[in-house]
C-alpha positions in Angstrom: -159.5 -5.0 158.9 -157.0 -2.8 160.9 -154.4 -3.7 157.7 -156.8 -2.5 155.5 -157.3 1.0 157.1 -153.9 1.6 157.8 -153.6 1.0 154.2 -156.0 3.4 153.2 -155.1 6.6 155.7 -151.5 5.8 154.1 -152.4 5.8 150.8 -154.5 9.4 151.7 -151.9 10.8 153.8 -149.8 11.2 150.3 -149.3 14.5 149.5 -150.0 16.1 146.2 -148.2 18.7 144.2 -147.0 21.6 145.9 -146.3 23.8 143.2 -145.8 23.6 139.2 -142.7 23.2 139.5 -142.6 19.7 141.7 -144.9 18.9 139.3 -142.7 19.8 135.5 -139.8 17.3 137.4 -142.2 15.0 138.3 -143.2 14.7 134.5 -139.3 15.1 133.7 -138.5 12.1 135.5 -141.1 10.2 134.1 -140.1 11.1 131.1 -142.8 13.0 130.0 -141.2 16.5 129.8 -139.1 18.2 126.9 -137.1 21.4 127.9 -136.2 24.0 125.1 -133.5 25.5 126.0 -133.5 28.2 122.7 -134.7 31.5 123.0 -138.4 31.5 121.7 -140.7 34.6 120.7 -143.8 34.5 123.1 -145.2 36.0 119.6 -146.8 33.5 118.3 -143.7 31.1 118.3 -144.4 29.0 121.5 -148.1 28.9 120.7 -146.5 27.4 117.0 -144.3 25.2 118.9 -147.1 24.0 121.5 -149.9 23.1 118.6 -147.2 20.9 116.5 -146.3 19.4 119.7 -149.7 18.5 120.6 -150.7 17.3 117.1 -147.6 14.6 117.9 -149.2 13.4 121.0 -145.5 15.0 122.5 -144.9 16.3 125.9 -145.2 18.7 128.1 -143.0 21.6 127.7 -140.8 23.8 129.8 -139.6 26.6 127.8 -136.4 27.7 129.4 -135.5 31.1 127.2 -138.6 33.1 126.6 -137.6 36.2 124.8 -138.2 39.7 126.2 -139.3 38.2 129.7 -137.2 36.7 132.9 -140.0 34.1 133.5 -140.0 30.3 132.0 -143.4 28.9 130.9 -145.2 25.9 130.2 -147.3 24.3 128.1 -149.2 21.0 127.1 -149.2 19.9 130.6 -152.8 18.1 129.8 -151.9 16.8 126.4 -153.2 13.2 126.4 -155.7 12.0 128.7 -153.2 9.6 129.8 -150.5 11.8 130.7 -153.4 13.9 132.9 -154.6 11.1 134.4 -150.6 10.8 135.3 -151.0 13.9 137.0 -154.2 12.7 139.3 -153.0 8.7 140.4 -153.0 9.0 143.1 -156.6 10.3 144.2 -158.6 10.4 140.4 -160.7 7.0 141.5 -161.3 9.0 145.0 -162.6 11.9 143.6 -164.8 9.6 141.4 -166.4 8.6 144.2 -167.0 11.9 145.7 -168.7 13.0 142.8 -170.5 9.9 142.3 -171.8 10.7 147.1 -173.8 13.3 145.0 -175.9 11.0 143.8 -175.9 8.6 146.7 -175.2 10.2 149.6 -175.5 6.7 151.2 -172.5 5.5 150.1 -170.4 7.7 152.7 -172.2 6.0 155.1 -171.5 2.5 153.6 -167.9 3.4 153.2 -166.6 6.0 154.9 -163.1 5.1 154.9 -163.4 5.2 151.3 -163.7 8.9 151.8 -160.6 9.9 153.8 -159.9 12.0 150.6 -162.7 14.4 151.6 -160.7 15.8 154.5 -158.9 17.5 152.1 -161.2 19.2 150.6 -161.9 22.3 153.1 -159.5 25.6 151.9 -156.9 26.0 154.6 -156.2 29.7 155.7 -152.4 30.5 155.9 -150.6 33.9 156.9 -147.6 33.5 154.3 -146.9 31.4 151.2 -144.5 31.7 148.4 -146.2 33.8 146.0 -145.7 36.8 148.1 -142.3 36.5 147.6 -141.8 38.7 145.1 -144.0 41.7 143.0 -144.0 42.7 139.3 -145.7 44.9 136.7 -147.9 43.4 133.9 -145.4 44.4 131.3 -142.8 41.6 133.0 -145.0 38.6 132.2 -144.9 36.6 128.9 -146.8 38.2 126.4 -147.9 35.2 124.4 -150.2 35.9 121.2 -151.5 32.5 119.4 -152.9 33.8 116.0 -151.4 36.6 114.1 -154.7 38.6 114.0 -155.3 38.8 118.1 -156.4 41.9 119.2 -153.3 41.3 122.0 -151.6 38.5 124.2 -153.8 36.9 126.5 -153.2 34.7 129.5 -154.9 32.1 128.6 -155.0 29.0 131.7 -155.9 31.6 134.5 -157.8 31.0 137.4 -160.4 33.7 137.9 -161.7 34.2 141.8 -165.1 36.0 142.5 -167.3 35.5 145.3 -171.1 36.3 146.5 -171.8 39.3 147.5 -174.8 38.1 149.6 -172.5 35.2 150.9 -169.2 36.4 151.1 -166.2 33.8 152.0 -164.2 31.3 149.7 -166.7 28.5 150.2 -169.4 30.6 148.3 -166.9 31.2 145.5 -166.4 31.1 142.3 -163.2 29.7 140.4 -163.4 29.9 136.8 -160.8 30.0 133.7 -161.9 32.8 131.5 -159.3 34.4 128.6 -157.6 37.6 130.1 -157.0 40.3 127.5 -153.1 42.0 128.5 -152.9 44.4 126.8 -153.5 46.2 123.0 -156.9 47.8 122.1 -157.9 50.6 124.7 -156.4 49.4 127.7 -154.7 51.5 129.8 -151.0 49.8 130.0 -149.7 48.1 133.7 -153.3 48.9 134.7 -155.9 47.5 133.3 -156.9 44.3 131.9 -159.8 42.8 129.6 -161.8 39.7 131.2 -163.9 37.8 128.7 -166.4 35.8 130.6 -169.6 33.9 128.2 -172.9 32.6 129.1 -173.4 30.4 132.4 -170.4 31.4 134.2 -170.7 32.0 137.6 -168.5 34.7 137.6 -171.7 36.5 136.1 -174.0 35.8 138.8 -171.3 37.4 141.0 -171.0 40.5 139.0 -174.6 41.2 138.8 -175.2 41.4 143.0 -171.6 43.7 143.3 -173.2 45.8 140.3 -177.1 45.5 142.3 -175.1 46.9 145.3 -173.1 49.8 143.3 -169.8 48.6 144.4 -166.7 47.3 142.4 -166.5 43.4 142.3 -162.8 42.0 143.9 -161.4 39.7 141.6 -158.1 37.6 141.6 -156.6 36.1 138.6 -153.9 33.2 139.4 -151.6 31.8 137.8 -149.9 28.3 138.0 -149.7 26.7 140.7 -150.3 22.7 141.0 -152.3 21.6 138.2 -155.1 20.5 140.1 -156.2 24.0 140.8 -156.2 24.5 137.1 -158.5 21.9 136.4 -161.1 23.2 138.9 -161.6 26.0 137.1 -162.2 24.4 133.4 -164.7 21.8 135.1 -168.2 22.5 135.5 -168.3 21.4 138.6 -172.0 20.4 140.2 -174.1 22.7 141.7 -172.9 23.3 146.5 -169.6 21.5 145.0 -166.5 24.6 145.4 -163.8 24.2 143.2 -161.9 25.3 145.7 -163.0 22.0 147.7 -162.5 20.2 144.8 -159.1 21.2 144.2 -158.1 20.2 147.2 -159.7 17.1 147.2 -157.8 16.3 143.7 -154.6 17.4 144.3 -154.7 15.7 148.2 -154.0 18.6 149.1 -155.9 21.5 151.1 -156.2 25.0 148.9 -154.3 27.4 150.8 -154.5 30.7 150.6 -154.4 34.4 152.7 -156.5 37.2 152.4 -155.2 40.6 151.9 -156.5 43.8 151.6 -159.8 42.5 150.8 -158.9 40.1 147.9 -158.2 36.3 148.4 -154.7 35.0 146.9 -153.8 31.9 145.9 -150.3 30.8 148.7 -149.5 28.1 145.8 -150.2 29.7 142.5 -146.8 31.1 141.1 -148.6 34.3 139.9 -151.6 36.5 141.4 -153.1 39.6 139.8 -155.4 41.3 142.1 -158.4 44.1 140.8 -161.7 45.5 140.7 -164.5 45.3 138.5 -166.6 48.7 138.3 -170.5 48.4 137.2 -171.2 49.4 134.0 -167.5 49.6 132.8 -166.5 47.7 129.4 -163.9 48.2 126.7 -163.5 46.5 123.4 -161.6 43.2 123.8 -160.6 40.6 121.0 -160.3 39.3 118.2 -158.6 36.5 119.5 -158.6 32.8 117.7 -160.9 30.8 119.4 -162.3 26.9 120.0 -163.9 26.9 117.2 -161.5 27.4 114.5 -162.4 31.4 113.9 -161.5 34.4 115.3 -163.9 35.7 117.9 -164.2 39.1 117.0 -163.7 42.8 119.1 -166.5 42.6 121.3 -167.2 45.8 124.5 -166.3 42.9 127.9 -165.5 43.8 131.5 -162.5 45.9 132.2 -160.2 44.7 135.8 -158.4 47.5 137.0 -155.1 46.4 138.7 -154.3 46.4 141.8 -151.0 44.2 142.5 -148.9 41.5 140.5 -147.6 39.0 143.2 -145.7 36.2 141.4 -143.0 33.5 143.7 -139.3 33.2 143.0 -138.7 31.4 139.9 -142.2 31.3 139.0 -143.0 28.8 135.8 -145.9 30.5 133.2 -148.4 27.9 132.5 -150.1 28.4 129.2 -152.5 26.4 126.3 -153.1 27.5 122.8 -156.9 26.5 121.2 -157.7 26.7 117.9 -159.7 24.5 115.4 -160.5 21.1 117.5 -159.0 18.6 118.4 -156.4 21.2 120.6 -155.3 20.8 124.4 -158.7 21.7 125.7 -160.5 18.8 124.1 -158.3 16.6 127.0 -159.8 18.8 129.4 -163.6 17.8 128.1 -162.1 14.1 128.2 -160.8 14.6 131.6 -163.9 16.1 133.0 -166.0 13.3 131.7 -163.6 10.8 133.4 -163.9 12.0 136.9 -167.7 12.9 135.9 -168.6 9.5 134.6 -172.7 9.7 134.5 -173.4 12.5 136.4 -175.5 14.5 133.5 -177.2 11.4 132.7 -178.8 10.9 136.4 -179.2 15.0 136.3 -181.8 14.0 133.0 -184.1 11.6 133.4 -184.2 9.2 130.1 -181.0 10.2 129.3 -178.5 7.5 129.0 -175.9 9.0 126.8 -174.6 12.8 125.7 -171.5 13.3 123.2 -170.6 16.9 122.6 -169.0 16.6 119.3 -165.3 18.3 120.1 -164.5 18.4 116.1 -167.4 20.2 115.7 -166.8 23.0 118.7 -168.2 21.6 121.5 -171.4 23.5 121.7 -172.7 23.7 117.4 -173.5 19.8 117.9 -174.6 17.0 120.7 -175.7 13.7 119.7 -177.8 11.9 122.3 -179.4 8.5 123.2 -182.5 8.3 125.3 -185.7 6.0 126.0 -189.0 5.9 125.0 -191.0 4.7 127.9 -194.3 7.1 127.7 -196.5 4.5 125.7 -195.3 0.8 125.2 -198.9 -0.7 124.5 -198.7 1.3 121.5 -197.7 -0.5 118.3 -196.7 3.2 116.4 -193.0 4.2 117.1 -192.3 7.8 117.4 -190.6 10.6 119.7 -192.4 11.3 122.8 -190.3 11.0 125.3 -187.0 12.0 123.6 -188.2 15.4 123.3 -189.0 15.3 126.5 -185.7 14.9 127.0 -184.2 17.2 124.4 -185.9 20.0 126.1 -184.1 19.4 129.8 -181.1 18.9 127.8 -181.4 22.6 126.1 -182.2 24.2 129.7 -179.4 22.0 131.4 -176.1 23.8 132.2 -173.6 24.6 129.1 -176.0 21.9 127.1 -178.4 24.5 127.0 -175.7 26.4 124.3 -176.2 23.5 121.9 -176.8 24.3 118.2 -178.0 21.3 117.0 -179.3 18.4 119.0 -179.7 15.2 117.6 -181.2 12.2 119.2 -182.2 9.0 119.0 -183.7 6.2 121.2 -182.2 3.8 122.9 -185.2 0.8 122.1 -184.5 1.1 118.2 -180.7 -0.1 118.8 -179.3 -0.9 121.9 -175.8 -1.3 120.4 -175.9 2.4 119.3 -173.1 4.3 120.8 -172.9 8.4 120.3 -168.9 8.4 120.6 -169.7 6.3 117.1 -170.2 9.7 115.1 -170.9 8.1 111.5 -173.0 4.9 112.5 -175.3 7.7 114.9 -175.8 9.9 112.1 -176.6 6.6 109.7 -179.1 5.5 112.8 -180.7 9.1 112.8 -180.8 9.6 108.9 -182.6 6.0 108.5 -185.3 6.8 110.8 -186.4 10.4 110.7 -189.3 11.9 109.3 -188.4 15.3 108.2 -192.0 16.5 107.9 -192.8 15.8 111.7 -189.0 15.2 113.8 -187.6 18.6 113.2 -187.9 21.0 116.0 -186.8 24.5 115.8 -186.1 26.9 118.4 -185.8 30.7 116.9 -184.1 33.5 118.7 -182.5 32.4 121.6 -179.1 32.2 123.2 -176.1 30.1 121.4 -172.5 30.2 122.7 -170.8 33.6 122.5 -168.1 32.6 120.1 -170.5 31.1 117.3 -170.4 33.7 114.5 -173.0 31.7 112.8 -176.2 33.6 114.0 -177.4 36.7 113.5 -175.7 38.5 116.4 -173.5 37.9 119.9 -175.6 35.2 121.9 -177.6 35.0 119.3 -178.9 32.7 117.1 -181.2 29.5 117.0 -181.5 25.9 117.6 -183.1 22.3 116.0 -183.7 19.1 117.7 -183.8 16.4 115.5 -185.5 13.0 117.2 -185.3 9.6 115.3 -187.5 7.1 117.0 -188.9 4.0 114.8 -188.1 1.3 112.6 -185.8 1.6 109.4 -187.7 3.8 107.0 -185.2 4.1 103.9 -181.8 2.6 102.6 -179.0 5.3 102.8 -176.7 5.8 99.0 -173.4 4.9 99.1 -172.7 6.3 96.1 -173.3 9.5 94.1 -176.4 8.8 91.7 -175.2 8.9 88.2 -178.1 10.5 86.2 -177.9 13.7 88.9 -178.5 17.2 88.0 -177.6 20.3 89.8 -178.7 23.9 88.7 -176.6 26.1 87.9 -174.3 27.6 90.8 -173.9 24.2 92.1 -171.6 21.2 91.2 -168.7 19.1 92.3 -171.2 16.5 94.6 -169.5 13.9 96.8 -170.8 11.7 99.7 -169.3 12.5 103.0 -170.8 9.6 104.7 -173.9 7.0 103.6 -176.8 9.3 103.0 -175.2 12.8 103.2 -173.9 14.5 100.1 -171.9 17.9 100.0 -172.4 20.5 97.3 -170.0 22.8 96.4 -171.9 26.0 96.1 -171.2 29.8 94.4 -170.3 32.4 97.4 -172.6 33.3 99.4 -173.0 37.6 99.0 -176.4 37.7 100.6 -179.1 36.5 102.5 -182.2 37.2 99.6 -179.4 35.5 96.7 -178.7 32.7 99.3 -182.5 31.8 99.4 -183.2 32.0 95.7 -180.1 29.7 95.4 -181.1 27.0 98.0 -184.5 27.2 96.1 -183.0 26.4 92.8 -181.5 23.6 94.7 -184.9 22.6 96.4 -186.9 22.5 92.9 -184.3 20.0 91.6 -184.0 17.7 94.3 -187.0 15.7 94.5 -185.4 12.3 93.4 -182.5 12.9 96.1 -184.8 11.3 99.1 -185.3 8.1 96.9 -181.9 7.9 96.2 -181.7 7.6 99.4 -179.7 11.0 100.2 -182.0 12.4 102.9 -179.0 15.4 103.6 -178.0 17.4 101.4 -174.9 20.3 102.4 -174.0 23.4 100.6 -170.3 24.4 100.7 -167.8 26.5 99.6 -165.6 23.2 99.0 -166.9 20.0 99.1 -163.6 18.3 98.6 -162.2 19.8 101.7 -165.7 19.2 103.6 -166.2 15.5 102.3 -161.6 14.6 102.9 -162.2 13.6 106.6 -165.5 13.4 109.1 -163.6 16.2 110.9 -163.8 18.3 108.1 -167.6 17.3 107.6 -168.1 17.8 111.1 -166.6 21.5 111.7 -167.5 22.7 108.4 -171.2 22.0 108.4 -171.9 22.9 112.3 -170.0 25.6 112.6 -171.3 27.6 109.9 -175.0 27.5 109.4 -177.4 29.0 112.0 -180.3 26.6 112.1 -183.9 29.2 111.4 -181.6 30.5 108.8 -179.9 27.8 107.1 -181.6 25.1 106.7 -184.3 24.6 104.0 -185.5 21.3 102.3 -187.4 19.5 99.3 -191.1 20.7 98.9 -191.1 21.8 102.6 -193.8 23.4 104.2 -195.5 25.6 107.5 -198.7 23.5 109.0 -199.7 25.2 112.2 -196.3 26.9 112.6 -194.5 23.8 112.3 -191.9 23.1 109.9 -190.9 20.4 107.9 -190.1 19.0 104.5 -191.2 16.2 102.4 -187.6 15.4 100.5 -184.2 16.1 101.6 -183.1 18.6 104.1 -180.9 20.9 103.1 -178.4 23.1 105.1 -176.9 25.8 103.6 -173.0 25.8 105.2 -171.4 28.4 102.8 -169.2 31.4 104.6 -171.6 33.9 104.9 -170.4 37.8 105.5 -171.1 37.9 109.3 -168.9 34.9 109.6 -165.8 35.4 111.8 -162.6 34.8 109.9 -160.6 31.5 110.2 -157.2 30.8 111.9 -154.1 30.7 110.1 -151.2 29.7 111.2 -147.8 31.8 110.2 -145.8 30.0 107.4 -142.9 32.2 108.4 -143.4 31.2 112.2 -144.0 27.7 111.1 -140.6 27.6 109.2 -138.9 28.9 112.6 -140.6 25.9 114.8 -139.0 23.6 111.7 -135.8 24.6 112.5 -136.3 22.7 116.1 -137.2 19.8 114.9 -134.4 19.6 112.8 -131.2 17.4 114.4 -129.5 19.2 117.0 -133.0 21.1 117.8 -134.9 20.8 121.4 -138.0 18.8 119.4 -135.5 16.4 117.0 -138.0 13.1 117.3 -140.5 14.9 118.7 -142.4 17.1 116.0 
């Protein structure tokens, strides 16, 4: 027994990164680190370079010459789940089990040696650290734009400190990673800086009490610093659980930091920007190409006035470029659900799995399984309980930004798995009854940077809940004797049961409907033919190339009360539903935000280091 603990206060008594830096020659040594060592344009050319590099599964990157700035920066540092779980070996199965106390709190008590890792986890208060080293202006720091049509550069990993109000202190804190607008539109240059925050971030909670007591918010943005303290602020963390704790905790390492002139700085991070947040004051920041695949567009966000630029000698600029999914962040979401394992599930009762589809954004689609337990002495099959369950889902958290939900039950296929995108939507499609499983939900909140309601925030939502035996045979294949109306042609099948239409461009909401109903009149054989979803595109060869395509396209660009009609559908007691196939209407519509396009010019420069001789030869 005595070998065993010594074993385990060793194996705690590791320490964890001190800085990025120990942590870029850590990779380097494991061979897990490319260095370009050519000068490279923070415009647009390292975000180039970065993406192509992901899509290789290359990686990490320390970019040694950046043009127009003294700094070197970084990128890709969480570019494959393994090479992040690299970054955590030593204490990733620790923190599992931390998380995992929150659900049985007994288990400390069972084994608390098992939990040496927790005495890591309380913020330590210092007097000095390196980041104080040194003090610059905003103009100094890299000045990375990803798409040509942003609105500016952005820092775009940053660590964004608030705190209570009511409850000041760093334990009542919140860490969050937010996009920072640097400069461009109508900010005042070296002093000002845009903060784009979206629904259910804490930092919102925080603004409200500072603007409740008429004061200016403190906030500090850092920079860098060990990677572990950049993952606490992507990860939705539980609610009483600090990021700062858990930082610490995941690194092995306490958080340190100093407080100075009323505004907390992180003694590890290589760069700190310190400001305040006034009530009432917004300026117009964006567009900027987001998560989704589009541009999110100029919207009126907080403004930071600046106080101070710290930075440490030789400070390293960390960075990630997101775009249409699968990008960098998407091993962030598979990260998270690593160290999370089933937390959400024992949050929902019912719930036994939750896949937020990445390809699709994230939020536009979740597929879900959960049980039917309210009435098993009755012979008819249908949702009870998953709705239930759909509804905690949709007031849960960041679930509650879902677009579409779609679930199914657990009893009908115990096999099913939701990470198994084309057999769950075969499961759901089999088994739904479109005239009594479709449940909308009109004017309410969706995520911030979905363009596909009818205004910011807003939009609407549809559950759909499969429970029951088999009721039709999916087509495999286009039927040969069908007809479309005129607007419409070029039909292929995506996957069994779901066909995509190539439709004329959408102009307006009135010629939209008119055209769907066309569409509607003609399609009362498609249900038979067992093509229960019909999707209107603007190319159905792109949409139907790849599931991804499917995926994005579809989700991302239809705004449930809006676009979705069906086949001799109908309004019974202000419910709606259809007797034939649903259709949803996924055209570009004029509200839509543009989509990202990458450079050719820019493209043909990141070629050039690929080529032989270039930092990327055999890697891109």
């Amino acid at each position: 027994m005595c070998h065993y603990v010594l074993h385990l206060l060793l194996q705690y008594s590791i320490m964890g990164y001190k800085s990025l830096h120990d942590c870029l020659i850590d990779l380097e040594r494991n061979d897990q680190l490319v260095r370009i060592t050519e000068e490279v344009d923070p415009y647009l050319e390292m975000a180039a370079i970065h993406r192509r590099v992901f899509e290789n599964q290359g990686p990490a990157i320390w970019y040694e010459n950046v043009k127009g700035c003294s700094f070197t920066a970084t990128s890709n540092l969480f570019g494959t789940l393994d090479r992040s779980k690299f970054l955590f070996r030593d204490t990733l199965n620790g923190v599992k089990n931390l998380i995992a106390l929150k659900q049985d709190p007994l288990k400390a008590l069972k084994n608390p040696l098992q939990n040496l890792l927790a005495l890591k986890a309380m913020p330590l208060s210092a007097k000095r650290g390196p980041v104080l080293d040194c003090e610059a202006s905003l103009s100094q720091l890299p000045q990375l734009y990803s798409w040509p049509k942003d609105g500016g550069p952005f820092i775009l990993l940053p660590q964004v400190y608030s705190e209570d109000y009511n409850k000041p202190g760093v334990l009542n804190s919140n860490l969050g990673c937010y996009r920072i607008q640097q400069g461009g539109n109508k900010y005042i240059p070296e002093k000002e800086l845009g903060l784009h925050y979206q629904l259910h971030r804490g930092i919102g909670v925080h603004q409200s009490q500072w603007n409740q007591a008429g004061k200016p918010m403190k906030v500090s943005i850092f920079v860098g610093g060990p990677p572990a303290n950049t993952l606490a602020a992507v990860m939705p963390l539980p609610e009483g659980l600090s990021e700062l704790t858990f930082a610490g905790v995941l690194n092995n390492r306490r958080f340190r930091y100093v407080k100075r002139d009323g505004y907390v700085i992180s003694l590890d991070a290589d760069f700190v920007i310190t400001g305040e947040v006034y009530p009432g004051e917004t300026k117009p920041e964006g567009p900027f190409g987001d998560h989704l695949g589009y541009y999110s567009l100029q919207h009126d966000f907080p403004v930071m006035k600046v106080n101070k630029v710290f930075h440490r000698t030789n400070a390293i600029w960390p960075f990630t470029i997101v775009g249409r999914p699968p990008q960098e962040d998407t091993q962030f979401a598979s990260l998270i659900h690593e160290l999370t394992g089933n937390i959400i599930q024992n949050e929902i009762p019912g719930l036994q799995e939750v896949h937020a589809v990445d390809a699709s954004g994230v939020h536009p689609l979740l597929l879900a399984i959960g049980t039917e337990r309210y009435t098993p002495y009755k012979e008819e099959a249908y949702p009870q309980e998953l709705l239930t369950i759909a509804n905690h889902m949709l007031g849960y958290g960041q679930l509650s930004l879902a677009k579409y939900l779609l679930i199914g039950a657990k009893e009908d296929n115990p096999n099913l798995k939701t990470d198994s995108i084309e057999e769950f939507f075969v499961h759901v499609l089999e088994r739904i009854d479109f005239t009594r499983d479709l449940h909308f939900y009109t004017n309410t909140t969706i995520d911030t940077l979905d363009y596909s309601g009818h205004g910011l925030n807003k939009g609407s939502k549809v559950v759909w809940a499969a429970r029951g035996p088999k009721r039709r045979n999916l087509a495999r294949k286009i039927p040969a004797d069908l007809i479309l109306p005129a607007g419409f042609s070029q039909p292929r099948l995506v996957i069994p049961g779901v066909m995509v239409i190539t439709g004329s461009s959408y102009k307006s909401e009135s010629e939209g409907k008119n055209q769907i109903s066309e569409l509607s009149k003609t399609g009362y054989s498609t249900m038979d033919a067992g093509l229960p979803l019909l999707v209107i595109c603007d190319d159905s060869e792109f949409v139907s190339l790849t599931l991804k395509n499917f995926l994005w396209v579809t989700f991302t660009r239809s705004n449930p009360s809006h676009d979705i009609a069906g086949v001799d559908s109908f309004v019974e007691h202000k419910h709606w539903g259809c007797n034939g196939s649903l259709i949803i209407d996924a055209r570009v519509k004029p509200h839509h935000a543009p989509v990202l396009e990458s450079d050719p010019e820019v493209e043909k420069m990141v070629d050039q280091l690929g080529a032989k001789g270039g930092s990327l030869y055999g890697i891109i």
